[in-house]
N, C-alpha and C positions, 0 to 999 in steps of 0.2 A: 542393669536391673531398673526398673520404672519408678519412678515415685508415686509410693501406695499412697498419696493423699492426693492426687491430681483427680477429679472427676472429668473425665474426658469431653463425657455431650457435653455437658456445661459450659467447659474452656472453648468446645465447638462454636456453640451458638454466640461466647463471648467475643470470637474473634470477626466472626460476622458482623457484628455490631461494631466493632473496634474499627474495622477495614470500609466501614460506611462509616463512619466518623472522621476517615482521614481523606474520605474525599470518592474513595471507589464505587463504580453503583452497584456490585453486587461481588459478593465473596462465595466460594464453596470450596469441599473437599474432596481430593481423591486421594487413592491409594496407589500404591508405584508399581500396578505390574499393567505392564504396555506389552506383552509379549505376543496378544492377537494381531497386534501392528507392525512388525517386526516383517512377515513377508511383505506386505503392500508397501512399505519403506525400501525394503529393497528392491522388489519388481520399479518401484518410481526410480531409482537410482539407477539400474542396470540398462532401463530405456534410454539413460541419457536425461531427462527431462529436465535435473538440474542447473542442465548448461555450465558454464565458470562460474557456479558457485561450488568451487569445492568443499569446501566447508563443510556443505551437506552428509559430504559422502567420509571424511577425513578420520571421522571418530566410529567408523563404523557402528557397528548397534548397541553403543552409548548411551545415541540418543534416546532410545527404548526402553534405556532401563537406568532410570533417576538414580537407582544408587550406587552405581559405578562410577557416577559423575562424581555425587556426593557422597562416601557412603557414609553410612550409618542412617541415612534418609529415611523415614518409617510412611509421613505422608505428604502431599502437598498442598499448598493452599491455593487456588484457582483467584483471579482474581477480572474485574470485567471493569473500564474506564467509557465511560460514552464522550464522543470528542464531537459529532455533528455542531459545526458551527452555525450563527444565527446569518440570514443574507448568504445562505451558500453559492445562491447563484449558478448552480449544476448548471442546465438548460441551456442556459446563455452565453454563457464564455464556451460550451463547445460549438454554438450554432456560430458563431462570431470567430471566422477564420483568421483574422489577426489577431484576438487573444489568443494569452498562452494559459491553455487550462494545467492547471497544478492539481495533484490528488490532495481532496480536503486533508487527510490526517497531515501533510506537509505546511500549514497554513500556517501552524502556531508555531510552538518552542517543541523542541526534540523530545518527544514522550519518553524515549528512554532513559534520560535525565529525570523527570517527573515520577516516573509511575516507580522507580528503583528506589528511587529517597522514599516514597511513600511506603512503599514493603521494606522497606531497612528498617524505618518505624514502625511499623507492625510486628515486625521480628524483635523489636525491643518491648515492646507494650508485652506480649507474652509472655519473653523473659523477664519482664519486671513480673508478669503473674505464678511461674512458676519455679523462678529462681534462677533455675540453670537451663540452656536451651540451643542446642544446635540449630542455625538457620542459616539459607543462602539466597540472597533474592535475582531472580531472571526476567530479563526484558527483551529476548528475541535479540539475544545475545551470546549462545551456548547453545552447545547441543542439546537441544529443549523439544520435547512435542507437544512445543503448548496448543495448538489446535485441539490433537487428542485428547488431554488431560484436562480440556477446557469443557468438551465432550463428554468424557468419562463422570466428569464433581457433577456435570449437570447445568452448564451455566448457561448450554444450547445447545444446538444439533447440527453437526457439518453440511451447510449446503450444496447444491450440484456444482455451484463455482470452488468449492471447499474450504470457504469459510464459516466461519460459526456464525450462526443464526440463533438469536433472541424472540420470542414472539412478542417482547415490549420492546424491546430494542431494535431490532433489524440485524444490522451489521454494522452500522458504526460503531466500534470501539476497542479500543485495542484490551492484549491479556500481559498478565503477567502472573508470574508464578512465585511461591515461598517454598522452599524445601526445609520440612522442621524434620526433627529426630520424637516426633512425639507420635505413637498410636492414636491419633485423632479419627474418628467414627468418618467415612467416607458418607458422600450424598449419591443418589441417584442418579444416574441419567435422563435425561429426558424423550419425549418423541418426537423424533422427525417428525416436520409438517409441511413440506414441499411437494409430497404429491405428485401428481404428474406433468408441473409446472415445468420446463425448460428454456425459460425466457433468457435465464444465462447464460445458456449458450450459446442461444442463436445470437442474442448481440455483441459478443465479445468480438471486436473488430477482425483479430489474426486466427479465432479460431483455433484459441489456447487451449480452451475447456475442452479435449481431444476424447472425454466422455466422460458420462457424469461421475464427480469428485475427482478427475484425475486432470490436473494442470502441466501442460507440457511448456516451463517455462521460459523455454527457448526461444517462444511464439508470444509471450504475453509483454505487453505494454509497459509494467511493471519492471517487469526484469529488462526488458530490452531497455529502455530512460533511466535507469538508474543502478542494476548489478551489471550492467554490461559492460566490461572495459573498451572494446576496440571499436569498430565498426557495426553501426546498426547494419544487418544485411538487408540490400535491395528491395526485396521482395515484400520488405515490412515498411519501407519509409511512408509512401502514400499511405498505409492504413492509419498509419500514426496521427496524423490531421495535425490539430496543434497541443495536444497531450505531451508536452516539455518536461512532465516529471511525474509519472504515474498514471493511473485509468482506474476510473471508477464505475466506466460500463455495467459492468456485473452488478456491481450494487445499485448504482442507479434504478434498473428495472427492476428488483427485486421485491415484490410484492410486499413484503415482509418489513420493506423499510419505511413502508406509511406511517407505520405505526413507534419509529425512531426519536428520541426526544433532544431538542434543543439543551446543548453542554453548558454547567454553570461555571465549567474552570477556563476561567482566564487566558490560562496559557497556553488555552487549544483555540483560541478564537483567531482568526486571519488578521495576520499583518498586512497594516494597507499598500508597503511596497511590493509586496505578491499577491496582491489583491486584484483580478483583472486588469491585468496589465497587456497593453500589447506586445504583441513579439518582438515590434522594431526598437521601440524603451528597453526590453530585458537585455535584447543584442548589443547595445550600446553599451551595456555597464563595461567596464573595464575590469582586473580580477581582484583589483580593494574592493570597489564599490559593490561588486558581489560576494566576496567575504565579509564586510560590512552590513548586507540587509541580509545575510542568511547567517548573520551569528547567532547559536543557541537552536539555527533549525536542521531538522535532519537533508536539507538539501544541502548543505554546506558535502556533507559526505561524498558526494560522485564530482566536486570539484570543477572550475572554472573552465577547465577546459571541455569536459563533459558536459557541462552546462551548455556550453557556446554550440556542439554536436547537437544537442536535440534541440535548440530553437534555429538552429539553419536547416534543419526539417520541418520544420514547424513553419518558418518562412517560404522554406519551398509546396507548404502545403495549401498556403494561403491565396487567398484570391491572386488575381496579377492585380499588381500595386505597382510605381514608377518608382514610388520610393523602397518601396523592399529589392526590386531587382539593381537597383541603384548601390542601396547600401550593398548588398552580396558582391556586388563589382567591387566597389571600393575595399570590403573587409579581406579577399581572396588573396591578397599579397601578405598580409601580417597576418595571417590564420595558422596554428599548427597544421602537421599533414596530416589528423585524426580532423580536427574542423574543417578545414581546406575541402577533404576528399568529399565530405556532405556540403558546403559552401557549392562548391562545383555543379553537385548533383542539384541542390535549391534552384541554381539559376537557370539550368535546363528546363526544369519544370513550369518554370517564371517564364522562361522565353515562349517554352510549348503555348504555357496558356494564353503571351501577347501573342503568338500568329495567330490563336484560333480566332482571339478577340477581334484582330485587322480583317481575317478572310471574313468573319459573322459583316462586318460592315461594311466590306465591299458587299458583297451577297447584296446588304440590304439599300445600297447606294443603286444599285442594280436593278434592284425591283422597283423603286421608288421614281427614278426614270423609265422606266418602261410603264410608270402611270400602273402598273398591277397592284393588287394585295399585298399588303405585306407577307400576309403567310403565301404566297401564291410556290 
């Protein structure tokens, strides 16, 4: 039975307020029926598209319906974090083949730490408003469709990459979600505003975006640097360049992100030891030293050894250097056989590109004797 003295809008519009006071930049509401979403969950499953992430597929259609997770679940509370750091330095660090570019949201302290504590406190601020209070708070931690639900309250509109899109915001920021047991008034949706824009896909390096809003994530950057357990496949190393832990391609071009504001919280702002670093510095660390500068962030998760895997791609992607093909020799004997097998593959690519560099200068030792043009 409800408690007949709770004004519902009321408590709505209070928690809004509450949820921007602890820091969120935007709060809203939806209601738990996800059941339009329910074929396209499964059609993305059946393709395959999730790759080893089983996880995805493990609760079957759970995820769809909030309160099987949780029941007694009535509504959720949508929640929006803008993390764009200040000096993000996009641009740069990918045109610079010996940096290792890092996906911004990985810069700071693990948001799922952050943004959890901050809905645990929201969940309390309510129950201290209405006494008693069923709540559970999710951080892309559970079988959750917070994109959907993110969608649904109204917080934005899923882009052709299939992220949510802000029109103050862009897409930098992550979501997280409250499950209360309260009849809270649901918000609207909003309107797509993408248009006939496809800029996402055409830049997504592996040609993941496999059509618009459907990520096939067995191709994406994303998933290959970091849910990927075993071997990057072949076919993807060269696209990778030096993307060591995530891609922000998609968002980068997205028109939408002009208009993205610089984060006031602290603990999304980049640490200077992952802060434009070169690949030959990161490969160096031993696995203290990299448990050490990635305590508290969410790279710590894909581990040392995974680590060392996508920056000896990243080395193999990079210019030819004496000292990266140098270092790859010397590391190829103390390497795991998951490092080792990409170590191997770096140095090939390193070698290919010292012959081409030796024949371009013979060529040109060539024409410079024979008194011709250079371009001749």
């Amino acid at each position: 039975m409800e408690p007949s003295h709770i004004n519902y809008p009321i408590l709505a519009e209070k928690i809004k307020l509450w949820a921007k006071e602890l820091g969120f930049s935007d709060a809203r509401i939806s209601d738990i029926d996800l059941t339009e979403h329910e074929v396209q969950l499964q059609r993305w499953l059946d393709a395959g598209y999730h790759g080893e992430m089983d996880y995805m597929a493990a609760h079957g259609m759970k995820r769809a319906r909030p309160a099987e997770l949780v029941p007694g679940t009535k509504s959720i509370i949508t929640v929006r974090m803008d993390y764009l750091p200040p000096n993000a330095r996009f641009a740069k660090d990918l045109q610079d083949t010996h940096k290792a570019y890092i996906s911004r949201y990985a810069l700071g302290r693990d948001y799922h730490k952050v943004i959890r504590n901050r809905l645990k406190k929201l969940g309390q601020r309510i129950e201290a408003e209405v006494e008693q209070l069923g709540f559970r708070p999710f951080v892309d931690s559970a079988p959750v469709m917070e994109r959907q639900l993110a969608e649904k309250s109204g917080l934005g509109w899923t882009g052709k990459h299939s992220l949510i899109l802000n029109k103050d915001a862009g897409s930098w920021f992550f979501l997280g979600e409250l499950f209360v047991d309260l009849p809270l008034p649901a918000d609207q949706p909003v309107e797509e505003k993408c248009g006939q824009c496809v800029a996402c896909i055409k830049i997504c390096p592996t040609d993941a975006i496999v059509e618009p809003y459907v990520v096939d994530a067995r191709r994406c950057i994303s998933y290959l640097t970091i849910e990927l357990q075993g071997a990057i496949p072949e076919q993807f190393r060269a696209l990778i360049g030096n993307r060591v832990y995530g891609c922000d391609d998609c968002q980068l071009i997205c028109p939408w992100n002009r208009y993205a504001s610089i984060t006031d919280e602290q603990d999304f702002h980049p640490r200077q030891q992952l802060t434009s670093q070169s690949l030959i510095d990161l490969f160096l660390w031993d696995e203290a030293t990299f448990l050490k500068n990635t305590e508290g962030s969410p790279i710590r998760r894909i581990g040392f050894e995974r680590w060392q895997r996508n920056l000896a791609v990243g080395l193999g992607n990079a210019d030819y250097s004496d000292d990266i093909l140098n270092l790859l020799l010397q590391s190829l004997d103390q390497a795991t056989e998951l490092v080792a097998e990409h170590i191997q593959w770096a140095i090939e690519q390193q070698q290919h590109k010292k012959a081409k560099m030796t024949n371009k200068t013979k060529r040109l030792i060539r024409v410079v004797e024979k008194g011709l043009p250079r371009d001749a």
